[in-house]
GUGU-795701 format. One record per residue: residue number from 1; residue in three letters; x, y, z of N, C-alpha, C in turn. Coordinates in nm, 3 decimals. Layout:
BEGIN
PT_num_residuo_neast_nnorth_nup_caeast_canorth_caup_ceast_cnorth_cup
PT_NUM_ALA_X_Y_Z_X_Y_Z_X_Y_Z
...
// end
This chain:
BEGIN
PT_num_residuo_neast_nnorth_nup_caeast_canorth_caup_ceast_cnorth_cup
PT_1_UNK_13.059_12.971_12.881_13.116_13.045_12.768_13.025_13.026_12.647
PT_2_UNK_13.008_13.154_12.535_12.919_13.135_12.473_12.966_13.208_12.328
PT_3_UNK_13.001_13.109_12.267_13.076_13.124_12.124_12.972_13.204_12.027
PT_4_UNK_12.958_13.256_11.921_12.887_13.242_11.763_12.954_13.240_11.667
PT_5_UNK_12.953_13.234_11.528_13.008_13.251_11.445_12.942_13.405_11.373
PT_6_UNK_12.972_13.443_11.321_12.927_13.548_11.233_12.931_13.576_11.124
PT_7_UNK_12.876_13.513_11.040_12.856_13.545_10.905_12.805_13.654_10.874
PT_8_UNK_12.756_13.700_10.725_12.676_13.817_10.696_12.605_13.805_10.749
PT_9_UNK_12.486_13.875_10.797_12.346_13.831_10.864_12.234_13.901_10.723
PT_10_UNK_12.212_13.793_10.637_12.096_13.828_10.528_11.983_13.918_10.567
PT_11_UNK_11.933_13.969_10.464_11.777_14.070_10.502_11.673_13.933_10.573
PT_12_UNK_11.618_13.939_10.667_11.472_13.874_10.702_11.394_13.899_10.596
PT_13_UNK_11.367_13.752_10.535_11.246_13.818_10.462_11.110_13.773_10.540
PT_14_UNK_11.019_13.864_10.537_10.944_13.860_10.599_10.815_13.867_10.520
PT_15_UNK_10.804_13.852_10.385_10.707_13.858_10.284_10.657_13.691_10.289
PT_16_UNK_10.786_13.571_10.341_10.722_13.467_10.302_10.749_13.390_10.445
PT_17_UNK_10.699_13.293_10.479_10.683_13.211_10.608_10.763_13.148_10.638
PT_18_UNK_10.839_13.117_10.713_10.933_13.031_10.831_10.928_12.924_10.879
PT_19_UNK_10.937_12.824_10.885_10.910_12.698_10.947_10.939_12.707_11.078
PT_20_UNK_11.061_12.761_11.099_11.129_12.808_11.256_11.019_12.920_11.339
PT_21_UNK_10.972_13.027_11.220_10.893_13.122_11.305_10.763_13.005_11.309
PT_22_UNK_10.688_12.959_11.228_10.559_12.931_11.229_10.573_12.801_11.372
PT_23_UNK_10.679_12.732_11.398_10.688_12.659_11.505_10.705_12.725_11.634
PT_24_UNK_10.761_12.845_11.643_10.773_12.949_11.758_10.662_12.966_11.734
PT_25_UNK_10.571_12.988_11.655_10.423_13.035_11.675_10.344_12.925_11.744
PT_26_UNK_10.351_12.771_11.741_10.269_12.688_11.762_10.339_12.683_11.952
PT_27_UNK_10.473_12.757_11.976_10.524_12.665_12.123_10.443_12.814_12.177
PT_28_UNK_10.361_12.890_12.110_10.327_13.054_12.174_10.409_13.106_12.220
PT_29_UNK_10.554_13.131_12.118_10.640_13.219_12.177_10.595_13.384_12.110
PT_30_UNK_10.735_13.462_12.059_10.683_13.558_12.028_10.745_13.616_11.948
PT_31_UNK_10.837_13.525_11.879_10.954_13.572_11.759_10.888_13.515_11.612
PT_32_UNK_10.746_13.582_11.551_10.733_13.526_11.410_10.653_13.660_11.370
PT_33_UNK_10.645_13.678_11.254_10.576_13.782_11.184_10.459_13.733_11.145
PT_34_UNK_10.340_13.891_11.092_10.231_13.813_11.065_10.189_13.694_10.971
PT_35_UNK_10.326_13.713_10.859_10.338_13.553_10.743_10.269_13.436_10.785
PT_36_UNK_10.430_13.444_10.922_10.432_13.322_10.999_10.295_13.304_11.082
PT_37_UNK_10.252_13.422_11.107_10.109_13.359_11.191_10.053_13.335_11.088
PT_38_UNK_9.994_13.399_10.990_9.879_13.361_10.872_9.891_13.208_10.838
PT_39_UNK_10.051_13.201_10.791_10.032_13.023_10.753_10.047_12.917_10.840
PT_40_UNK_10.088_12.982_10.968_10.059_12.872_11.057_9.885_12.861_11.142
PT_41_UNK_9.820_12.944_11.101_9.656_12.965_11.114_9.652_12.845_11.000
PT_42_UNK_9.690_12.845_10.866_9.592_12.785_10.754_9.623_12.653_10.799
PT_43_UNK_9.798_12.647_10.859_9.829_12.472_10.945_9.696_12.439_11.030
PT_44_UNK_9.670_12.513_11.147_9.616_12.521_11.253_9.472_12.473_11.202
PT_45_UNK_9.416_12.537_11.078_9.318_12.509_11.025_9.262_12.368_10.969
PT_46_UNK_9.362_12.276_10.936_9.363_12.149_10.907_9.407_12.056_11.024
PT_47_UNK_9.515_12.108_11.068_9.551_12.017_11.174_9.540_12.090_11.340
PT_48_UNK_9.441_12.075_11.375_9.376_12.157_11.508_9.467_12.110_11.614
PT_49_UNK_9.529_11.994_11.624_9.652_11.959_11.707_9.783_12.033_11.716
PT_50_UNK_9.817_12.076_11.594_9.951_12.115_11.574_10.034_12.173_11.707
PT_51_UNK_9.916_12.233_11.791_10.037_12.296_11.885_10.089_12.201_12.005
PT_52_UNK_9.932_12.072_12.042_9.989_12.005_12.074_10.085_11.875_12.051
PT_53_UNK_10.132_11.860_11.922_10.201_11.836_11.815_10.374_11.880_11.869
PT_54_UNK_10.337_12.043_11.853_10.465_12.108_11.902_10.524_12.114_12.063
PT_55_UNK_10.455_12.139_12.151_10.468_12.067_12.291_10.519_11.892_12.313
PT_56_UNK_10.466_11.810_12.283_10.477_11.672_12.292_10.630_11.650_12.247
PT_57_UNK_10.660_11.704_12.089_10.799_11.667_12.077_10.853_11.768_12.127
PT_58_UNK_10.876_11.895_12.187_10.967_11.950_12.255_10.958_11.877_12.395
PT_59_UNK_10.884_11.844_12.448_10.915_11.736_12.586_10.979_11.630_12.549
PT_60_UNK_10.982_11.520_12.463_11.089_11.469_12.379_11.204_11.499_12.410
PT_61_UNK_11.240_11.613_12.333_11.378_11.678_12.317_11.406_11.709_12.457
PT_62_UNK_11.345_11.728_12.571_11.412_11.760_12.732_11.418_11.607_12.738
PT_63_UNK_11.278_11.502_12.735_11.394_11.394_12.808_11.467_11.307_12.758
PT_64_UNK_11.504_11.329_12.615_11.586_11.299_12.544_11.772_11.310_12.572
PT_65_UNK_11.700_11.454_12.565_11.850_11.522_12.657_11.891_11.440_12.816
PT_66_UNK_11.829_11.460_12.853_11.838_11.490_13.026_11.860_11.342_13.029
PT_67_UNK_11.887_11.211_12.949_11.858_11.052_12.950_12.000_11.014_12.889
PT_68_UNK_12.033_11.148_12.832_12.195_11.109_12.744_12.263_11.180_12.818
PT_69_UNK_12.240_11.295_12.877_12.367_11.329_12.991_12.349_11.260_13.070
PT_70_UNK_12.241_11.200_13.208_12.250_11.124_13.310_12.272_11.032_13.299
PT_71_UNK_12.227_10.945_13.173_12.210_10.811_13.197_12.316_10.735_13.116
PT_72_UNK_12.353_10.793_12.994_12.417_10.787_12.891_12.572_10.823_12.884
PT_73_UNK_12.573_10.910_12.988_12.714_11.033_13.009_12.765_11.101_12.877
PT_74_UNK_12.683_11.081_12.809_12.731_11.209_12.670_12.712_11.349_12.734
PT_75_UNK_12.819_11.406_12.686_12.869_11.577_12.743_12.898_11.660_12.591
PT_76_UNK_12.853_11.604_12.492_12.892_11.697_12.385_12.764_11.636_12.281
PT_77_UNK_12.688_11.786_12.227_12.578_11.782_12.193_12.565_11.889_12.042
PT_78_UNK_12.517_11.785_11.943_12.511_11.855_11.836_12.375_11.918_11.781
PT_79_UNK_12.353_12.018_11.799_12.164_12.023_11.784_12.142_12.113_11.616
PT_80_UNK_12.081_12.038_11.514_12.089_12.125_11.394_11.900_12.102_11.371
PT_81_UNK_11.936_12.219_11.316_11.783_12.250_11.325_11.720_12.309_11.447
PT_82_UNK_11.795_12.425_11.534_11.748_12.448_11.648_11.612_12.523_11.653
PT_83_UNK_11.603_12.629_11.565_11.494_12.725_11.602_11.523_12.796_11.708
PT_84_UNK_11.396_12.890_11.670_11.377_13.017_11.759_11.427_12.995_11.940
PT_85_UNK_11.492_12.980_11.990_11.541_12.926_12.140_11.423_13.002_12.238
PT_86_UNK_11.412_12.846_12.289_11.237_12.838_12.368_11.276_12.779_12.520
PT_87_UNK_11.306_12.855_12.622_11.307_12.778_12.771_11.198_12.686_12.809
PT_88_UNK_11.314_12.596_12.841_11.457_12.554_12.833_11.475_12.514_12.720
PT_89_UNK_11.636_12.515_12.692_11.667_12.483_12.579_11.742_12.394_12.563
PT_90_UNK_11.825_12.318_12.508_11.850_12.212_12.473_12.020_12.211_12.572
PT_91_UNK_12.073_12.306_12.565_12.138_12.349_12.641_12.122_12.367_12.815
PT_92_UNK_12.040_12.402_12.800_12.003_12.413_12.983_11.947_12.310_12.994
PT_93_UNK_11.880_12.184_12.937_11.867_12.056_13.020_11.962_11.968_13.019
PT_94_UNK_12.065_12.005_12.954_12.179_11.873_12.908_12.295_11.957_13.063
PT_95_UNK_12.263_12.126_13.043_12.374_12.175_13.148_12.356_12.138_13.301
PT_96_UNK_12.197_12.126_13.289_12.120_12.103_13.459_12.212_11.971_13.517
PT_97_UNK_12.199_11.889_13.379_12.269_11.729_13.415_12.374_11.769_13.434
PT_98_UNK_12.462_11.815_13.373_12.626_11.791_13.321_12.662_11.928_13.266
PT_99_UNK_12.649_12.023_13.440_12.727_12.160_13.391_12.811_12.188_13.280
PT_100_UNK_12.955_12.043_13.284_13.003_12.045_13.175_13.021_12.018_13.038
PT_101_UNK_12.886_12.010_13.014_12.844_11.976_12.869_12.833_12.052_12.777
PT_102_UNK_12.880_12.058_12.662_12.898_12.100_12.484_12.804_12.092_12.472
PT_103_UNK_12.771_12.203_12.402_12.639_12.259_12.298_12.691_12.324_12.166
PT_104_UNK_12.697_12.273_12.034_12.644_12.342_11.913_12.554_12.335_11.890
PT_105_UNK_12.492_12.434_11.855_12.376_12.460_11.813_12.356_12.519_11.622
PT_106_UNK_12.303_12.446_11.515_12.322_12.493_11.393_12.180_12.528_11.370
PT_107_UNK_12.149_12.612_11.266_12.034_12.680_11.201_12.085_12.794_11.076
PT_108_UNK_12.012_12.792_11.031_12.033_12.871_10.889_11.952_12.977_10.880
PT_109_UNK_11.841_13.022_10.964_11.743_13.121_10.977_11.778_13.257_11.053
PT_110_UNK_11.862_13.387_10.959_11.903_13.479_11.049_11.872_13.514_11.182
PT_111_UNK_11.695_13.466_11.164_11.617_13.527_11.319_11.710_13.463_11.428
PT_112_UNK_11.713_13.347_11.383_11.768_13.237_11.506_11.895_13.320_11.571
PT_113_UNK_11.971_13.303_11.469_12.120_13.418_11.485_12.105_13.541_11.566
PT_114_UNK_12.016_13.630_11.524_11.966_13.752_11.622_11.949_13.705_11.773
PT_115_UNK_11.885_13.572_11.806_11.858_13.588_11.931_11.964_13.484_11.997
PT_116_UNK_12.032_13.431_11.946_12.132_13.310_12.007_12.205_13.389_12.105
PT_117_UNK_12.279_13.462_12.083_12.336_13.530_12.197_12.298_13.504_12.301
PT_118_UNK_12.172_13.600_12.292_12.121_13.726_12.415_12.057_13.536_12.487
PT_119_UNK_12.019_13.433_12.429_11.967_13.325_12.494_12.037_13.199_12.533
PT_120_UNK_12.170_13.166_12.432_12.215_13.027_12.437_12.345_13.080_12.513
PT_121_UNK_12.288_13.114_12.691_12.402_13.109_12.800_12.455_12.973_12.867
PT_122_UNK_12.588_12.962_12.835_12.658_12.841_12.886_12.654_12.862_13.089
PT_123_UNK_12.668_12.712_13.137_12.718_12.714_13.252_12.873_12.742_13.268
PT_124_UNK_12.973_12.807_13.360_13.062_12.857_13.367_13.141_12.730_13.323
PT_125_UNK_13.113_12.568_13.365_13.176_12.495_13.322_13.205_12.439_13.160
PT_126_UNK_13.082_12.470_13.126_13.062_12.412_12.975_13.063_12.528_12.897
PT_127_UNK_12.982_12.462_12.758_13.015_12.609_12.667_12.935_12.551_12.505
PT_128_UNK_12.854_12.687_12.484_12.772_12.629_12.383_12.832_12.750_12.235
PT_129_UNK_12.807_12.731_12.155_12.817_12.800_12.056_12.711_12.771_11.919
PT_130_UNK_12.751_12.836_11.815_12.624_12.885_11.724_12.672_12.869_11.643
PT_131_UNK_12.662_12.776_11.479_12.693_12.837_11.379_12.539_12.816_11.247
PT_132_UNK_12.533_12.945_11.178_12.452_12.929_11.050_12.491_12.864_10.982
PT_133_UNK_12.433_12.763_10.935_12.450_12.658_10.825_12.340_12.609_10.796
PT_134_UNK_12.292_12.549_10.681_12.161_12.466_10.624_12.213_12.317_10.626
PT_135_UNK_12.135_12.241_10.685_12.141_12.063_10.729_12.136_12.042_10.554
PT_136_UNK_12.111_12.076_10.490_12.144_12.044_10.314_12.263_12.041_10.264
PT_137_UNK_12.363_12.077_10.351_12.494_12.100_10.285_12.581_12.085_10.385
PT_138_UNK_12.608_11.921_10.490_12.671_11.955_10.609_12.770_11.924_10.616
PT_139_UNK_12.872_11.980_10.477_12.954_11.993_10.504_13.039_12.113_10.570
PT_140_UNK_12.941_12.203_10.510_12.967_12.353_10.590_12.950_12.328_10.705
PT_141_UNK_12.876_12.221_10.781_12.877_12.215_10.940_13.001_12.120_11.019
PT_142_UNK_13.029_12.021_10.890_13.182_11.971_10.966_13.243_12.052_10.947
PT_143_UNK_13.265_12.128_10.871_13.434_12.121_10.821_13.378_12.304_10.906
PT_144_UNK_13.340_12.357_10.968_13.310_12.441_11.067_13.371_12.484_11.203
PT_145_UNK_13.525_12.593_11.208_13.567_12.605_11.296_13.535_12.605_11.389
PT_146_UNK_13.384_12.696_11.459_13.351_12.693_11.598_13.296_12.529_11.614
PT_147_UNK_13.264_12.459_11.523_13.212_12.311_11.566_13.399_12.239_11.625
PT_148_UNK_13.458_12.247_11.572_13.584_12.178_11.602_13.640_12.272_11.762
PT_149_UNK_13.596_12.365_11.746_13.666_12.442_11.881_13.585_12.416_12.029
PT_150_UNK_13.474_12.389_12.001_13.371_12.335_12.091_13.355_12.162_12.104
PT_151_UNK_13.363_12.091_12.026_13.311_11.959_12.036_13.465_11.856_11.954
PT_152_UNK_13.519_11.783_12.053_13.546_11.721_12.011_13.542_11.523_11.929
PT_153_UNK_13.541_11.569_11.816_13.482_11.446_11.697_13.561_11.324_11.743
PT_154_UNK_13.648_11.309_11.864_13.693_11.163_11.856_13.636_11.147_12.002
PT_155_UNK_13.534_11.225_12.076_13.427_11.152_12.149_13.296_11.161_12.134
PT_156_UNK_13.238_11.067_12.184_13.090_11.079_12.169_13.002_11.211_12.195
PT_157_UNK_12.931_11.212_12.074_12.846_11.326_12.030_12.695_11.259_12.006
PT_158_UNK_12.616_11.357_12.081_12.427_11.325_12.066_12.432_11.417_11.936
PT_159_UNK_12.390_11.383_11.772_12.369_11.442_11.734_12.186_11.416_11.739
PT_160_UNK_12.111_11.598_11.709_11.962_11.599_11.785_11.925_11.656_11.644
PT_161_UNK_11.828_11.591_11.574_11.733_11.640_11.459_11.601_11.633_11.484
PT_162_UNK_11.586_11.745_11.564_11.463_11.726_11.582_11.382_11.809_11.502
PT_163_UNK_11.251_11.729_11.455_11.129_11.848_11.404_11.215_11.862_11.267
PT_164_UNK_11.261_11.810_11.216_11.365_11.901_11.070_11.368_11.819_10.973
PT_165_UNK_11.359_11.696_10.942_11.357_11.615_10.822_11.279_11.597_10.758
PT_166_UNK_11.120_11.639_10.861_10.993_11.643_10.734_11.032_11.773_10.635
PT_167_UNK_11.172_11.894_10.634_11.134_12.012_10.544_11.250_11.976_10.468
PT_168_UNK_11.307_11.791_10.443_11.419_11.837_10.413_11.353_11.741_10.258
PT_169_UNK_11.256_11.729_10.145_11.229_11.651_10.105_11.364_11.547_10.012
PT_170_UNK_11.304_11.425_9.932_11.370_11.299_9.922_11.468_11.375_9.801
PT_171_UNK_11.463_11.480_9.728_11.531_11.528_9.628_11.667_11.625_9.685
PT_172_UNK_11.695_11.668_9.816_11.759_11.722_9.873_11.824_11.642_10.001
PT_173_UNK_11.861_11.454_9.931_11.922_11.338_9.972_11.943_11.399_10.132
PT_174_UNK_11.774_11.401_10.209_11.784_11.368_10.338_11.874_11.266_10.409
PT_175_UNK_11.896_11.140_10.351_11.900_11.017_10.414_12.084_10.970_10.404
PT_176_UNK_12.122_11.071_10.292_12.294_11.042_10.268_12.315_11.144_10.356
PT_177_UNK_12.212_11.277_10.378_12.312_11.388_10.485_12.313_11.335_10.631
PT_178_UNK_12.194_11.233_10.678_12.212_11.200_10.803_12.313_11.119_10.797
PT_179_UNK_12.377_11.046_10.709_12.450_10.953_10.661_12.593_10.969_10.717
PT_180_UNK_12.642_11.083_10.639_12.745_11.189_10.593_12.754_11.254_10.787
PT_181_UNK_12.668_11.289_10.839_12.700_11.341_10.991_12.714_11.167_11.071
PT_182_UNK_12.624_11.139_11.070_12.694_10.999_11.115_12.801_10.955_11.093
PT_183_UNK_12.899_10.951_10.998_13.000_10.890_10.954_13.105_11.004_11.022
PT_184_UNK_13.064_11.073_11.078_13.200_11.193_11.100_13.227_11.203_11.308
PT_185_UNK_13.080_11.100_11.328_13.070_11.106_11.459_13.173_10.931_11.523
PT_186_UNK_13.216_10.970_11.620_13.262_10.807_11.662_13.186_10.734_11.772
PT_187_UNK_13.216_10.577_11.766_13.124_10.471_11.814_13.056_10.545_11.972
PT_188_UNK_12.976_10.518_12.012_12.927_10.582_12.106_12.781_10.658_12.114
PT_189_UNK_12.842_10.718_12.009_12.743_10.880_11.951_12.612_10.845_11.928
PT_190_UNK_12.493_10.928_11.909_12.363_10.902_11.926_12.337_10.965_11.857
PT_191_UNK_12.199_10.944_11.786_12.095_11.031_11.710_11.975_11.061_11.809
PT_192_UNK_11.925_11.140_11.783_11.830_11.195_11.868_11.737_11.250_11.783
PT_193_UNK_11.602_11.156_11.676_11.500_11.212_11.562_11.396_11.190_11.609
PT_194_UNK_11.325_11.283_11.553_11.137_11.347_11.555_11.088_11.351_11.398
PT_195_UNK_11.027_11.315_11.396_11.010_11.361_11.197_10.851_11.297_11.174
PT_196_UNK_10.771_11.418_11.160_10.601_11.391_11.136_10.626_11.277_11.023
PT_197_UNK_10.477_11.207_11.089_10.438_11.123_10.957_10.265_11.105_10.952
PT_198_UNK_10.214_11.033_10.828_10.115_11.078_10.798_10.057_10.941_10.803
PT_199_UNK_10.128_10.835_10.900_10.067_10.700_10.919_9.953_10.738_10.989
PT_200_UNK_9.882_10.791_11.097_9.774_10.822_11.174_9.672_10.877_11.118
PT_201_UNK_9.687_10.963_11.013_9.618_11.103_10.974_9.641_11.123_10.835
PT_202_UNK_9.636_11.008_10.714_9.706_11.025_10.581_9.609_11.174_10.547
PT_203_UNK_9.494_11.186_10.514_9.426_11.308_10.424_9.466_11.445_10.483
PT_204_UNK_9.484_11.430_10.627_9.509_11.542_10.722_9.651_11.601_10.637
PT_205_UNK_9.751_11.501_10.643_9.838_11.549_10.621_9.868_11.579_10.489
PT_206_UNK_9.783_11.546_10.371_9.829_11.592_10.246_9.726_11.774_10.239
PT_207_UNK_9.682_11.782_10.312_9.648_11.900_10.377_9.752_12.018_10.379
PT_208_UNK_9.789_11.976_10.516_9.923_11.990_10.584_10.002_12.061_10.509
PT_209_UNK_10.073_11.946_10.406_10.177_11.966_10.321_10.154_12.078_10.202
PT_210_UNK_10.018_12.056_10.179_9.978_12.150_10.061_9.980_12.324_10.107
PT_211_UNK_9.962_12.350_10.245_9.986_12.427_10.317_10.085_12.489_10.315
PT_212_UNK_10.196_12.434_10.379_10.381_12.456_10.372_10.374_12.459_10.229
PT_213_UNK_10.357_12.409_10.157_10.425_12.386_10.015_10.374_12.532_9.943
PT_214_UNK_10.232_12.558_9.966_10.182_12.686_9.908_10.278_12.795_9.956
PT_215_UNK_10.312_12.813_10.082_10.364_12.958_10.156_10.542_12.931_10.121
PT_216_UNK_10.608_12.807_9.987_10.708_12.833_9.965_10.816_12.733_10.066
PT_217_UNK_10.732_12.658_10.119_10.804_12.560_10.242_10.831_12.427_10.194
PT_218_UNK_10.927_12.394_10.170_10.947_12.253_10.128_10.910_12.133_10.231
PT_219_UNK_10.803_12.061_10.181_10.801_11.923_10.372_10.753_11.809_10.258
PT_220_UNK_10.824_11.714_10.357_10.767_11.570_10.311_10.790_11.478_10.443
PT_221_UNK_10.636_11.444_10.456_10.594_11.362_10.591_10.656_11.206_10.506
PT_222_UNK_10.683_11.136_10.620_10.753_11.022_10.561_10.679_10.864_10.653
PT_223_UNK_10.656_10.810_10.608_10.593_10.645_10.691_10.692_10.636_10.785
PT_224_UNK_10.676_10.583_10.860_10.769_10.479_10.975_10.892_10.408_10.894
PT_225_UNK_10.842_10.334_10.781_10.950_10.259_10.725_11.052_10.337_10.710
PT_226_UNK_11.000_10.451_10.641_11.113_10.595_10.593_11.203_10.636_10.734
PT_227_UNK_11.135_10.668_10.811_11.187_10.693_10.908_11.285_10.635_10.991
PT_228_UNK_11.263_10.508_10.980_11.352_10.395_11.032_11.466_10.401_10.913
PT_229_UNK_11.498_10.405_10.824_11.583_10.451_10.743_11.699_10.511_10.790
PT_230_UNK_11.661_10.600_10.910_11.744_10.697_10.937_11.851_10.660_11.017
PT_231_UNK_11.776_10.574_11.111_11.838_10.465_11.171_11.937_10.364_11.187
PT_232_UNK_11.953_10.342_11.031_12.034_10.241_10.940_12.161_10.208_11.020
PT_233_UNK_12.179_10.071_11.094_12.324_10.096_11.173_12.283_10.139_11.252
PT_234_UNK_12.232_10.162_11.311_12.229_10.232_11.479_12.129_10.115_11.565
PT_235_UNK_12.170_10.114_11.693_12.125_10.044_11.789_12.030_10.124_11.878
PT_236_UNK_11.907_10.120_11.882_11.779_10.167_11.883_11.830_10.181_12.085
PT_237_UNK_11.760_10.271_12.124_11.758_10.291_12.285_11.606_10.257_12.317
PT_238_UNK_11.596_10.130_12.451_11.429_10.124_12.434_11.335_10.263_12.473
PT_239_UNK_11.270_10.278_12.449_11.114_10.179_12.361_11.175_10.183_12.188
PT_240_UNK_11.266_10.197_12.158_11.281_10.219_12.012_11.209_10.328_11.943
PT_241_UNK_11.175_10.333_11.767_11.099_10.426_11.703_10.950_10.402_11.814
PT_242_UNK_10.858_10.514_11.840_10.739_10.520_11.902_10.709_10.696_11.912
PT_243_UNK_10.574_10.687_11.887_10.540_10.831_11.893_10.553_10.893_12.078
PT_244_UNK_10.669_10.999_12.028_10.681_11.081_12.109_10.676_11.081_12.247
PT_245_UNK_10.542_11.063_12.301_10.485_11.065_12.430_10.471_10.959_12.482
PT_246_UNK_10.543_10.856_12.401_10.545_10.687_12.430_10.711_10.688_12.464
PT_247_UNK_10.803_10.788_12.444_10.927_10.754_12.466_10.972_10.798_12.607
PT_248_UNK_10.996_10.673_12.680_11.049_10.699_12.852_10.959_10.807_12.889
PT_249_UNK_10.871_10.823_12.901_10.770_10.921_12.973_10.803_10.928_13.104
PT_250_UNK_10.786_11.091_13.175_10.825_11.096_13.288_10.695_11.146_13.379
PT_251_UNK_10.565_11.142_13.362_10.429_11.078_13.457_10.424_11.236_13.418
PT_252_UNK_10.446_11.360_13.324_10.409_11.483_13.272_10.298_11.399_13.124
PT_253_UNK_10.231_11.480_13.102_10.143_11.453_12.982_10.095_11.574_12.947
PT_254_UNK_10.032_11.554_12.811_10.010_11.716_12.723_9.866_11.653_12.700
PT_255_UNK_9.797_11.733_12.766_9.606_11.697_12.759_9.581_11.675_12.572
PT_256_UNK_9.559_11.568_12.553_9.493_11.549_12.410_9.629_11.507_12.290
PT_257_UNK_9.713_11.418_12.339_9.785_11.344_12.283_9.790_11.252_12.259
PT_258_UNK_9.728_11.218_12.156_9.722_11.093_12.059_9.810_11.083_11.953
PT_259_UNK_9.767_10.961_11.925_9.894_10.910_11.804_9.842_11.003_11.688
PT_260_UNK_9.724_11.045_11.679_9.674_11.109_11.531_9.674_11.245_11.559
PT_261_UNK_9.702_11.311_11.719_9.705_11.404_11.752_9.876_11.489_11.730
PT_262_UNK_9.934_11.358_11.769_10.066_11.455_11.747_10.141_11.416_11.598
PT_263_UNK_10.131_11.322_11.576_10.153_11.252_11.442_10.286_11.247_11.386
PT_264_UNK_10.392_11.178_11.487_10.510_11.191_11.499_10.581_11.067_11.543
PT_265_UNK_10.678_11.054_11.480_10.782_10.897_11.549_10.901_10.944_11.582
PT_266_UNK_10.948_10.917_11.686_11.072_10.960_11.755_11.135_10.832_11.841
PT_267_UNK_11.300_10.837_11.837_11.369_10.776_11.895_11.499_10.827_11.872
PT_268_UNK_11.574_10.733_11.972_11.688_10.764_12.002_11.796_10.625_11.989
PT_269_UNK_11.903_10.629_11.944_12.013_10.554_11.892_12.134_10.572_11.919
PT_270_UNK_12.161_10.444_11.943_12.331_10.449_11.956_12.409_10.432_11.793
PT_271_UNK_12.533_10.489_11.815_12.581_10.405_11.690_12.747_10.314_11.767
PT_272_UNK_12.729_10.185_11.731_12.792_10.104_11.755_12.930_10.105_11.706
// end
């Protein structure tokens, strides 16, 4: 079963760049305009990794998934910050495990909305749904009918941020909203974060940033320390914080992944 919500659906603007399209541009999908290609070229231009950047943590996010339904038995899955929906999706590796597993899926980028439908198909047992909302304001994502009609808050929930906290910078209190969704989830529940940093690659990435920031994109790459922040209270799943392709690896590898190559810390958490 396959819920959405429906809000207005805003004009696309398509005069200025996407973070969601310019990342569909780096996985070579095929949902971004020429914006999104131009400024993800001027990315591409500084950081010649980026796409394998974007591969590395979407393998992440499958065995991330596929480690909390099998191994974990979480069946209800909160994914904000989804993007452009790229097979498989966050949904079809959690459903492969655990036909009967919950999917919300949140994003704030009309495009996303256009294609959720026609892509985020539930298994007959489970059931995913959609709502627009911005991770800046999540209260519009609790207090969110299709989230309450799909997932219930008095069992354990994977909430998944992936790829999304470097655009959320320190003035738009990243660290109280992960806070604020944590506090609404019960003991059990997991975080599931990716969030670039510029420990490997500092000049690269003030690059980077100057990049996004020119085409109107808000990002702030954050140290490890920052990152672990996020963490606060939560009981780390081993290997703990570690870049990406260091977490439970499953003997797949992305040719030319290095720590300065993908430039990313990811882990996964319980909360106690």
């Amino acid at each position: 079963m396959t819920d959405l919500d429906h809000p207005s659906l805003d004009e696309i603007d398509t005069t200025k760049p996407h973070p969601a399209r310019m990342y569909d541009f780096y996985l070579q999908g095929k949902d971004y305009y020429e914006v999104d290609e131009a400024a993800a070229a001027n990315v591409e231009s500084v950081f010649p990794t980026i796409k394998i950047c974007a591969r590395v943590n979407r393998r992440f996010m499958h065995r991330a998934t596929r480690w909390l339904a099998e191994e974990a038995g979480i069946r209800q899955f909160l994914d904000i910050g989804t993007g452009i929906p790229t097979r498989p999706n966050l949904h079809q590796i959690a459903q492969q495990a655990a036909p009967d597993a919950h999917v919300v899926y949140v994003d704030y980028d009309p495009v996303v909305l256009r294609h959720a439908e026609a892509l985020m198909r539930s298994t007959p047992e489970g059931r995913t749904a959609y709502i627009q909302a911005d991770v800046r304001d999540p209260e519009t994502i609790l207090t969110a009918g299709r989230l309450h009609e799909t997932i219930d808050l008095e069992r354990p929930v994977a909430l998944s941020l992936n790829a999304l906290l470097h655009f959320v910078p320190d003035e738009d209190k990243p660290f109280e909203t992960v806070g604020r969704l944590l506090d609404a989830l019960p003991s059990g529940s997991y975080l599931v974060l990716s969030h670039c940093t510029p420990d490997f690659a500092p000049e690269m990435w003030e690059r980077v940033i100057e990049v996004y920031r020119s085409g109107g994109i808000p990002a702030q790459v954050r140290p490890r320390a920052d990152v672990l922040r996020f963490f606060e209270g939560l009981e780390f799943v081993a290997p703990g914080l570690v870049v990406p392709q260091d977490w439970r690896p499953d003997g797949s590898s992305v040719e030319g992944a290095t720590e300065a190559a993908v430039s990313i810390y990811a882990g996964v958490a319980r909360k106690p």
